[in-house]
C-alpha positions as CSV (number, residue, x, y, z in Angstrom):
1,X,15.6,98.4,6.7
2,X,18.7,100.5,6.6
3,X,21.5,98.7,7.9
4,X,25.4,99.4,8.7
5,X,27.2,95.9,9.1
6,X,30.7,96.1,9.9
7,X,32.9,93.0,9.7
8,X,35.2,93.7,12.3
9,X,38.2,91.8,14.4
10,X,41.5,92.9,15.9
11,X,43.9,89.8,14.6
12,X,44.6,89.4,10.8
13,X,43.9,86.2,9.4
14,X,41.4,85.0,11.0
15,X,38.3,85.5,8.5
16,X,36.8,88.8,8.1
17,X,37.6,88.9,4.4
18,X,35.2,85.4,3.8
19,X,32.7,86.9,6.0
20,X,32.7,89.8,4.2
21,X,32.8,88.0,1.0
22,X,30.1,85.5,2.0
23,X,27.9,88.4,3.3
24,X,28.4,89.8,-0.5
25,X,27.4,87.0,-2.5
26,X,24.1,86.4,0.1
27,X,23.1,89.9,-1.2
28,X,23.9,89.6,-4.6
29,X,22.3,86.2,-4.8
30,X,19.1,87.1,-3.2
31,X,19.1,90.6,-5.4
32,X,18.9,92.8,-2.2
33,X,20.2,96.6,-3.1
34,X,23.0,97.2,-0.9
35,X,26.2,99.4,-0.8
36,X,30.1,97.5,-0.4
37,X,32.9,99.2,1.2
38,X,36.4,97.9,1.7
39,X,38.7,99.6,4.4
40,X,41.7,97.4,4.4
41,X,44.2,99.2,2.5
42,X,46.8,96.5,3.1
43,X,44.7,93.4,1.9
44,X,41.6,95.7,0.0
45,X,40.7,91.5,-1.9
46,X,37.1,92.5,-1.5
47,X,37.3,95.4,-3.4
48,X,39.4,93.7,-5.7
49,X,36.3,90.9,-6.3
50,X,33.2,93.1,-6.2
51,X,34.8,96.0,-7.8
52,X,31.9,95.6,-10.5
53,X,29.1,96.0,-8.2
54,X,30.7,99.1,-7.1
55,X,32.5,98.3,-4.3
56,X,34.1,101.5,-2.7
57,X,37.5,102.1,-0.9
58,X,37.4,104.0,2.4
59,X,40.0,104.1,5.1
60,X,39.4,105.0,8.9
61,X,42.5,107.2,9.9
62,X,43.2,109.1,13.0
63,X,45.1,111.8,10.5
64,X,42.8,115.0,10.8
65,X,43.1,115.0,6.5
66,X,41.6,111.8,6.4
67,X,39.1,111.8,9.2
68,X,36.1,112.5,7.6
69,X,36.7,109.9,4.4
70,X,34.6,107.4,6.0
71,X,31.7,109.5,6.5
72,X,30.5,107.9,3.2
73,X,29.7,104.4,5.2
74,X,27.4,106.6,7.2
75,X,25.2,108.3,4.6
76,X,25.1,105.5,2.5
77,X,23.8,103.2,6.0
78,X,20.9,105.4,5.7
79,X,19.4,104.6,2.8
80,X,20.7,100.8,2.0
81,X,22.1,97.7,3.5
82,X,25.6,98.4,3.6
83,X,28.5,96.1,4.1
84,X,31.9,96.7,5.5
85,X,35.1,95.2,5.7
86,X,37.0,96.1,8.2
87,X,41.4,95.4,8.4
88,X,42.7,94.2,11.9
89,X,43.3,96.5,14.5
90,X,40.8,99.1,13.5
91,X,39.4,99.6,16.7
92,X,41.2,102.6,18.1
93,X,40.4,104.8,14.8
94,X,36.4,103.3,14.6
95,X,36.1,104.0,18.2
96,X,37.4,107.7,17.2
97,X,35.5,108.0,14.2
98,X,31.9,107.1,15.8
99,X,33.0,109.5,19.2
100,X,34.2,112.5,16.8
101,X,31.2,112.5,14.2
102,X,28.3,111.1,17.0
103,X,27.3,108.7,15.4
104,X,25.4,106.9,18.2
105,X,23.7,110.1,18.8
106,X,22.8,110.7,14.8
107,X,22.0,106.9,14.3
């Protein structure tokens, strides 16, 4: 099944990153097709790890230019497993991004 999984958390420094990581290697050991996105532009290590698995940088802005540059996450939730990581304090642009595109209501 079809899955968006979003490691999430508004301090820095408290894990995400491993999660994310761990979540990673538990789909690359097991050989499960899945998509990798990295949205911390301050700390992007994941993408710096899994780049050759085709990790893919997205960023979740409030900016009406950059709004719609997550939208990838989305399409690609539909078909595959898809992983996330998140940076701190992301919750007021997520919160924006799922209201603006309805996600809830498309999911």
């Amino acid at each position: 099944m079809a899955t968006i999984n979003m490691v999430v958390g508004e301090k820095g420094g408290i894990g995400k990153s491993i999660v994310c990581k761990t979540a990673v290697q538990f789909q690359l050991d097991r050989d499960i097709d899945f998509a990798l996105f990295d949205a911390d532009r301050s700390n992007p290590d994941v993408s710096r790890i899994y780049s050759s698995v085709g990790c893919k940088k997205v960023f979740f802005s409030e900016n009406e230019k950059y709004e719609d540059q997550a939208n990838s996450i989305y399409f690609s939730g539909i078909k595959k497993q898809t992983l996330v990581n998140c940076p701190a304090q992301i919750l007021n642009p997520l919160k924006n991004w799922f209201e603006t595109n309805d996600l809830f209501e498309l999911a």
